[in-house]
N, C-alpha and C positions, 0 to 999 in steps of 0.2 A: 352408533353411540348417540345417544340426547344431544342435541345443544341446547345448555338450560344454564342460565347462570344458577350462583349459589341460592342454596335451599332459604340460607340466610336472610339473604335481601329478601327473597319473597315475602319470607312469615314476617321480616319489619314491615313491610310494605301494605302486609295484608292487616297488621296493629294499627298501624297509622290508618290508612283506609275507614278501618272499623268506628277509632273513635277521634277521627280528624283532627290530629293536635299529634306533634313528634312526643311535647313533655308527657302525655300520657302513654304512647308506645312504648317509651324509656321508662317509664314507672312498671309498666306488666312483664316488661322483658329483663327491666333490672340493669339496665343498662344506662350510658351518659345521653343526652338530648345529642350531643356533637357526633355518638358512634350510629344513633340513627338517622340524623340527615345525611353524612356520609354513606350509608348503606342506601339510599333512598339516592341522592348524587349517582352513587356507582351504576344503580339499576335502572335510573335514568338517561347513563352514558350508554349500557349497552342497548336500549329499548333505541336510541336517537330519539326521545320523544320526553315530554315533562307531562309528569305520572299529578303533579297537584300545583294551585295557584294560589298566591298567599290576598285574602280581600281585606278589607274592614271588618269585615263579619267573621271572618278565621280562617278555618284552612280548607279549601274545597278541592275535589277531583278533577283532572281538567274529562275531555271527550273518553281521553285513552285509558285514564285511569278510572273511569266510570265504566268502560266496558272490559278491564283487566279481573277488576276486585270482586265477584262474585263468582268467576272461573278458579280464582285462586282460594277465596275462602268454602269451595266448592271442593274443590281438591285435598284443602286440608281436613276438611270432613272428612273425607276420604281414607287418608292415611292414619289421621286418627281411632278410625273404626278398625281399619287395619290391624292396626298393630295391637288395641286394646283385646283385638281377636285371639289374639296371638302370645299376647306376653305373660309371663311368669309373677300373679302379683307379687310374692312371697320375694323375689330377687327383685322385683321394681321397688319396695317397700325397706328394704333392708336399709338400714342405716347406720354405716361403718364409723368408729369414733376410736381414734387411737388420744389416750391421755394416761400422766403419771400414775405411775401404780396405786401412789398411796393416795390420791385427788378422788381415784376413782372409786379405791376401797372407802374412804373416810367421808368424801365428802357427795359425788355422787352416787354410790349404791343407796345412800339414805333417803336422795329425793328422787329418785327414781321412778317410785310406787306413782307419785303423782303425775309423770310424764306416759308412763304405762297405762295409767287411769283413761288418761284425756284423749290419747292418741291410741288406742287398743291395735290399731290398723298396721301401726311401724312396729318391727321388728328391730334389736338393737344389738350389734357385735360390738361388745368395748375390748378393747385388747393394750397391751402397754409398748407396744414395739409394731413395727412395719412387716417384722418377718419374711415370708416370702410374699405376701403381697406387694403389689408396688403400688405409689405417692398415688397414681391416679382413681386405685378402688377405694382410696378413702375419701370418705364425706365430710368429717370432722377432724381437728386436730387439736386437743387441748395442751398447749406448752408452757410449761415450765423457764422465766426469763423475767432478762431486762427489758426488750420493748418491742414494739410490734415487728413484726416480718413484714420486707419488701416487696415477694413475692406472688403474693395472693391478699386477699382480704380480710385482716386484721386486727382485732380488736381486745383491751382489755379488761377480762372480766372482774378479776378482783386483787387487788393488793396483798401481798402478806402482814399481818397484824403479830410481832413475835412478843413474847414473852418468854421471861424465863420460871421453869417450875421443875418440881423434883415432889416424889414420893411423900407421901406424908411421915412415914417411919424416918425420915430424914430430919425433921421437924424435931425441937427439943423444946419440951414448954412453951409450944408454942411459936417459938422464935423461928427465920429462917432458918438453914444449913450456911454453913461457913463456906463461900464459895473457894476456900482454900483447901480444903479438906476434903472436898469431892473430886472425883475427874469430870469434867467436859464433856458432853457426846456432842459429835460433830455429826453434819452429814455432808457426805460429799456430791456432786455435781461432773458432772464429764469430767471425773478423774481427779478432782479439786473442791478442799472444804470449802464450803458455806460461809462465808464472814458475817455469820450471825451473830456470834459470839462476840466478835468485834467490835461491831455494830451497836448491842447491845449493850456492852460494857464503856462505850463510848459516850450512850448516851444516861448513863449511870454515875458515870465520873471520876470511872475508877477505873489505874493507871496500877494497880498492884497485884492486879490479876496475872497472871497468863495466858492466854486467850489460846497460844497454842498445845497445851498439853494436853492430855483423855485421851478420849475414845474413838474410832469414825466408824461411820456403816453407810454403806453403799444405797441403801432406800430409809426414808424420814420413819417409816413403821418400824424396822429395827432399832431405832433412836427412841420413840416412843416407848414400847415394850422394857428395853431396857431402863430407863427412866420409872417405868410402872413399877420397875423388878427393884428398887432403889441401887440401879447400879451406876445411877450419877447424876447430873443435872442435868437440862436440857434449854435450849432457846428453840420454841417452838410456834411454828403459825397456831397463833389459838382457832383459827377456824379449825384445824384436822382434828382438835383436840374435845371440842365442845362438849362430845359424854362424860368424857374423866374431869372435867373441871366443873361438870354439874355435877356425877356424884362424888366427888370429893377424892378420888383416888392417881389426883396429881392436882397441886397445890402452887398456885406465883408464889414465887420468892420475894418478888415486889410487884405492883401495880404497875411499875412502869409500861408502856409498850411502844414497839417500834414498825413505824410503818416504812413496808419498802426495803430493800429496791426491788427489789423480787416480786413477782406477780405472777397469775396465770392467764395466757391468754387463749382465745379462740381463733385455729387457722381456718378458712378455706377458701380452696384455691377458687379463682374466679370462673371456671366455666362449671362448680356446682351451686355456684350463687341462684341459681333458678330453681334448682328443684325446691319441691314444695316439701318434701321431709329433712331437707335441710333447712329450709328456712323456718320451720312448725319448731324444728330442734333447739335453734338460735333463740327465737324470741321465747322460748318460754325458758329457755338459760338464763338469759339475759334478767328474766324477770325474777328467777329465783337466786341468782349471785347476787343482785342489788335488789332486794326486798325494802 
């Protein structure tokens, strides 16, 4: 069997080398400055020797690390020919994205075209459940919530912005619908409504409603649809909505709108922070949720 320490240290060690500075190692690997001189410490403790010297001038190699780093970026040549001999682009390229149903039907299948555009190369599985795949073969996770996740790398993309709007057939001269007169459609969440309604009516200032009677449906599209069908009000993210309130065939009942607390955000876990189709995916998200 080899005795090699980890693959790890090496290829930090062979960054560092390359462009003499830990902060830049940690910018290409995506990593903290602290998790690369640690890796750099550890492969120094097994070597018994110190791989670099800190001068005035910056960071240099010492004897050993001058004669280590061109076997080692030599090698990685190597394995990278290797494998690119070998590997499956179509499965290296795929980019698994688990996000809500209705986010995905409403609000990404429409900008899609542009991602497809730019990046021809990635392949993309959007699906709304984990199924029998497991947490590890995904790349993406767009969720549904109140605030970032502990777990992985976290971040979020956009606010909910609700209103409330109803069918235009519900409309009398013009005037809203009688919020007493309609049912509610709710949506529910792991098994529990929405306090949109709530929310909404809280910040309306009005205490003579019933927030809890209508409708509920288990995804915001059944909510939607029904509302289209005038079978009752709704407090909806105007983002999911934006076709029908441009051509007219769901109407605010007021101008008001509520932002929060609900949001959606982007997971991923930390050891796909490197790949380069996850992070192509990220920043052009990023650029079209905040336009």
């Amino acid at each position: 069997m080899r005795q090699l320490p980890s693959l790890n240290m090496l290829r930090v060690f062979e960054e560092v080398a390359r462009h003499r500075s830990f902060s830049q190692a940690a910018l290409e690997l995506n990593v903290t400055q602290g998790a690369v001189s640690r890796q750099i410490k550890q492969l120094e403790d097994y070597l018994g020797v110190a791989l670099f010297i800190r001068t005035p001038q910056g960071l240099t190699l010492t004897e050993t690390g001058t004669a280590l780093s061109p076997h080692l970026a030599e090698a990685f040549d190597h394995i990278e020919r290797a494998l690119q001999a070998v590997r499956v682009p179509n499965l290296r390229q795929r980019l698994r994205i688990v996000a809500p149903p209705t986010w995905a039907t409403r609000w990404l299948s429409a900008h899609l075209r542009a991602f497809v555009q730019r990046h021809p190369e990635i392949s993309l599985s959007v699906t709304n459940q984990l199924g029998h795949e497991s947490l590890a073969e995904i790349d993406c996770h767009i969720r549904f919530g109140l605030e970032a996740a502990s777990h992985c790398n976290s971040r979020l993309l956009v606010m909910e912005r609700h209103i409330a709007v109803a069918s235009p057939e519900l409309f009398s001269d013009g005037e809203p619908p009688d919020l007493r007169q309609f049912p509610l459609l709710h949506i529910l969440h792991d098994g529990k409504r929405l306090k949109v309604w709530e929310n909404w009516l809280t910040a309306m200032g009005r205490d003579d409603i019933d927030a809890g009677q209508g409708l509920e449906f288990s995804t915001l599209d059944q909510v939607i649809h029904t509302a289209l069908a005038g079978g009752g009000l709704a407090v909806i993210d105007q983002q999911m909505i934006e076709k029908e309130l441009a051509n007219g065939s769901l109407l605010p009942i007021t101008p008001v709108e509520v932002v929060g607390p609900y949001g959606y955000w982007l997971d991923v876990a930390n050891d796909k922070q490197g790949l380069s189709k996850v992070r192509l995916f990220t920043e052009w998200l990023g650029l079209v949720s905040n336009p």
